[in-house]
N, C-alpha and C positions, 0 to 999 in steps of 0.2 A: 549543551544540547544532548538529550540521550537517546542512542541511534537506534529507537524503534523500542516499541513495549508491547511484547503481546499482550492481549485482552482476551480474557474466557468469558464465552458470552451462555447466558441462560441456553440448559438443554434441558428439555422437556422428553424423558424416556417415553417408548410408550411399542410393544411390541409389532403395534402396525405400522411403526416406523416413528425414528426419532425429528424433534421439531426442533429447530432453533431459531429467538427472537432478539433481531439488532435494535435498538429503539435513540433515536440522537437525544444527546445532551440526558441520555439516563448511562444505558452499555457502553456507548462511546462519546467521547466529550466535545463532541459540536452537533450544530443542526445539520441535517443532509441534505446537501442543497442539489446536490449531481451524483446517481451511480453509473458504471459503466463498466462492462465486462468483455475481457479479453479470452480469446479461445479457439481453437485450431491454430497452435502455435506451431510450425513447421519445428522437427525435434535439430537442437544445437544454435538455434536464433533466440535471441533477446529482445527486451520488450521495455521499454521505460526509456531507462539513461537520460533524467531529467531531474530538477528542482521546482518547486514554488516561490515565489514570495509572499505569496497568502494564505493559497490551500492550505490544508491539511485533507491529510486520506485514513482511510481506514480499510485493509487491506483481507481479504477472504479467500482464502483457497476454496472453492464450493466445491470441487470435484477434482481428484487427482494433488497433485504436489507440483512447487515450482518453489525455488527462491528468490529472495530478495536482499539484495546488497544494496545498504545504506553508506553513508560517506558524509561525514562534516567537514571534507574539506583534507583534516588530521588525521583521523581513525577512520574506519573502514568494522562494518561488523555484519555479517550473514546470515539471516534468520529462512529457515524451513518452514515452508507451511502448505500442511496436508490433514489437515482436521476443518470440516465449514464450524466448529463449535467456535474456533478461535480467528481472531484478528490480527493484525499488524498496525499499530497507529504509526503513523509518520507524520512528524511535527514538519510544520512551514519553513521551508529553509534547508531541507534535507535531501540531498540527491540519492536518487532511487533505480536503480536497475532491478528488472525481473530476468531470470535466467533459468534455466534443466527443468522447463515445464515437462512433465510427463507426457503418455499420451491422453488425451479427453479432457486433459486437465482446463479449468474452467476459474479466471479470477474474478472475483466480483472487487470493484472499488467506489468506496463511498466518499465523496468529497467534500467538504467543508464551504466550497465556493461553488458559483455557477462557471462553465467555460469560458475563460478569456485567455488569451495570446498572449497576451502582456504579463498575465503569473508566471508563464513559462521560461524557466532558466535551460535552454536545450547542448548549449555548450558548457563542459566543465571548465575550462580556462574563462569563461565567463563567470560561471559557477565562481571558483575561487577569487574572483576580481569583487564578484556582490558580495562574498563572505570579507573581504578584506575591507570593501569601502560601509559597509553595517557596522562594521566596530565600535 
């Protein structure tokens, strides 16, 4: 499993202000079935701390910077994102924390499935129980 890939998505220069176009199953490799954006994040609070077993996301800093810590379980890896040009894919199966949002800072996420409870892994000792009985 590889824990997050960013994706540079089409920018369009243009001095009256730059454009950028996400388009599913072209820029990013699913259809977009749910977005939904996180913002006025109190400064030193986290946001996520969760897995799928279906989704997949596709992750935007639109405004300001925040991180994002992925986890297989084994490794652990921390990716920045403070560009709206680029992305974060997070494959099905990856627990995801958002963390050191800035101020104004604004996530957009694109997901691969419609909202269901039952994708949601919200415990990591759960988490690590589904990655052990997957096997």
């Amino acid at each position: 499993m590889r824990l997050g890939t960013i994706i540079d998505l089409p920018k369009i220069a243009d001095p009256r202000g730059n454009l950028t176009v996400a388009e599913g199953l072209k820029d990013i490799p699913f259809d977009i079935k749910r977005a939904y954006w996180v913002y006025d994040v109190p400064s030193g609070e986290n946001r996520g701390g969760h897995a799928h077993r279906k989704c997949s996301e596709f992750i935007i800093a639109v405004s300001g910077s925040f991180t994002v810590t992925l986890s297989d379980g084994t490794e652990q890896k921390t990716h920045l994102l403070n560009h709206p040009y680029q992305g974060l894919l997070v494959e099905t199966g990856t627990w995801r924390t958002l963390d050191d949002f800035s101020s104004g800072a604004v996530c957009l996420v694109l997901a691969s499935e419609f909202f269901s409870e039952d994708d949601y892994i919200r415990d990591f000792n759960e988490y690590l129980e589904y990655l052990r009985c997957s096997k």
